[in-house]
Wavefront OBJ file of the C-alpha trace (Angstrom):
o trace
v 286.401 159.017 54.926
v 282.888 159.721 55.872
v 281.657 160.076 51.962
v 283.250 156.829 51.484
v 281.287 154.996 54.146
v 277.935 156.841 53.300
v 278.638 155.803 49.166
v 279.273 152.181 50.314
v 276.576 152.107 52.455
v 274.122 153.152 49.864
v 275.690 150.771 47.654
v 275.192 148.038 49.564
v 271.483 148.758 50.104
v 270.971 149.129 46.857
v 272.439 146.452 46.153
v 270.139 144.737 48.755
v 267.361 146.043 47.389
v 267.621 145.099 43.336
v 268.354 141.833 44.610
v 266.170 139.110 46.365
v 267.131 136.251 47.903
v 265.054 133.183 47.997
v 264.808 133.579 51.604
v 263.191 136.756 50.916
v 260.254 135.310 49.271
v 257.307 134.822 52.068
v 256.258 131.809 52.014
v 259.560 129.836 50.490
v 260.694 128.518 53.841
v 257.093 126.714 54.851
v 257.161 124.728 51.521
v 256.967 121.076 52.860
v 255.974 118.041 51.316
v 252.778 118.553 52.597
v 251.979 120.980 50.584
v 250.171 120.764 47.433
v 252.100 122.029 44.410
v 251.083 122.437 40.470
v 252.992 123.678 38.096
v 251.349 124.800 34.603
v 253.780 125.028 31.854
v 253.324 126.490 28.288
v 250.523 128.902 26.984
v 249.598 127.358 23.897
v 249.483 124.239 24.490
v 249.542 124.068 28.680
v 250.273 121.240 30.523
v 249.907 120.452 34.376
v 252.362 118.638 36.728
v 251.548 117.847 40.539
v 255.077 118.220 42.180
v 255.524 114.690 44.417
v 257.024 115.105 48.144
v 260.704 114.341 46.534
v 259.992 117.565 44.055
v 258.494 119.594 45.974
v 261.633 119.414 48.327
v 263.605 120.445 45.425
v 261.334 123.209 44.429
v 262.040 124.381 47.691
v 265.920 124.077 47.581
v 265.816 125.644 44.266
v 263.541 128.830 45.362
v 265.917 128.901 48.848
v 269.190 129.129 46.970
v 268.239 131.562 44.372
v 268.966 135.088 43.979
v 266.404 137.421 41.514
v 267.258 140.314 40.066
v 264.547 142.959 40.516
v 263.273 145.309 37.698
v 261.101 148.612 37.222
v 258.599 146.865 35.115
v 255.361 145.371 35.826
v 256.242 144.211 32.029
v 258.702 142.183 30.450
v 259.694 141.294 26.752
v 261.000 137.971 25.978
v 261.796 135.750 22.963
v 258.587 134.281 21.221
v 259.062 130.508 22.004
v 259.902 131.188 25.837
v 258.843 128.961 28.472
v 256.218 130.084 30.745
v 255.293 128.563 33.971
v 252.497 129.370 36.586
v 253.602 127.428 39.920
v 251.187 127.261 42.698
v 251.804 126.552 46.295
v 249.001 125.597 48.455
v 249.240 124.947 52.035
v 246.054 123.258 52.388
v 244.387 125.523 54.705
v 242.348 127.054 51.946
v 243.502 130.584 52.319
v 247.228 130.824 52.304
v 248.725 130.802 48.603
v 251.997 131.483 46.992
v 251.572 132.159 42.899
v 254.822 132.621 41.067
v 254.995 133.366 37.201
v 257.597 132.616 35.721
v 259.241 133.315 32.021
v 261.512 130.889 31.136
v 265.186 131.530 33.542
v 265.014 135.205 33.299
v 262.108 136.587 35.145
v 259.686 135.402 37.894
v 257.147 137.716 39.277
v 254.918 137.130 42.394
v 251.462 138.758 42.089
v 251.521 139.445 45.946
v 254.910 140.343 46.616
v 257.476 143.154 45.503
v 254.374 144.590 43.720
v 254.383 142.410 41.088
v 257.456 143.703 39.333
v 259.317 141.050 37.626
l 1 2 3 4 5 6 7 8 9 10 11 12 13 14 15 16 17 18 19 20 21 22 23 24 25 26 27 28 29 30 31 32 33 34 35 36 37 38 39 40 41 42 43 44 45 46 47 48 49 50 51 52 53 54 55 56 57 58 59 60 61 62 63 64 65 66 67 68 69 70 71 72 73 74 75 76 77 78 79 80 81 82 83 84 85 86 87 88 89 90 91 92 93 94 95 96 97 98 99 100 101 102 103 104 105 106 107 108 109 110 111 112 113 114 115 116 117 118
């Protein structure tokens, strides 16, 4: 009886710990409209977006209700042809920034955060 509760409670911070919740992400729950967010997308040929108040409150949602997987690699492989995005959250203040990278669905990595690994 006591194994079983010390395997499930390993399991379940394990579990905690491979996966991240939006919530978990510092900086996800201060994104307001206020904020100034860019998004660059491609590497070839990259293109910029400023995020409107409307967007940026569904960037928000989006990062809030999503759950990443964590991995051992500061490294990923991907399909040639794979989106990449760079989105940059700026509060304004000129010294408090969130940077996530992203690679198409799959993998997101935040330079400052969960040391990097995607």
């Amino acid at each position: 009886m006591i194994k079983a509760a010390i395997y499930i409670v390993i399991g379940i911070i394990t579990y905690s710990w491979f996966n991240v919740g939006g919530t978990e992400i510092k900086g996800a729950l201060e994104i307001w409209p206020d904020c100034s967010v860019t998004i660059k997308a491609g590497h070839e040929n990259q293109k910029v977006y400023e995020l409107n108040e409307e967007q940026i409150i569904m960037l928000k949602n989006l990062i809030l209700k999503s759950s990443f997987r964590r991995v051992f690699s500061k490294m990923v492989f991907y399909p040639s042809g794979t989106e990449q995005y760079d989105i940059l959250i700026d509060w304004n203040n000129k010294q408090d920034f969130l940077i996530i990278h992203s690679s198409g669905n799959e993998y997101i990595s935040i330079p400052d955060q969960f040391d990097g690994n995607f």
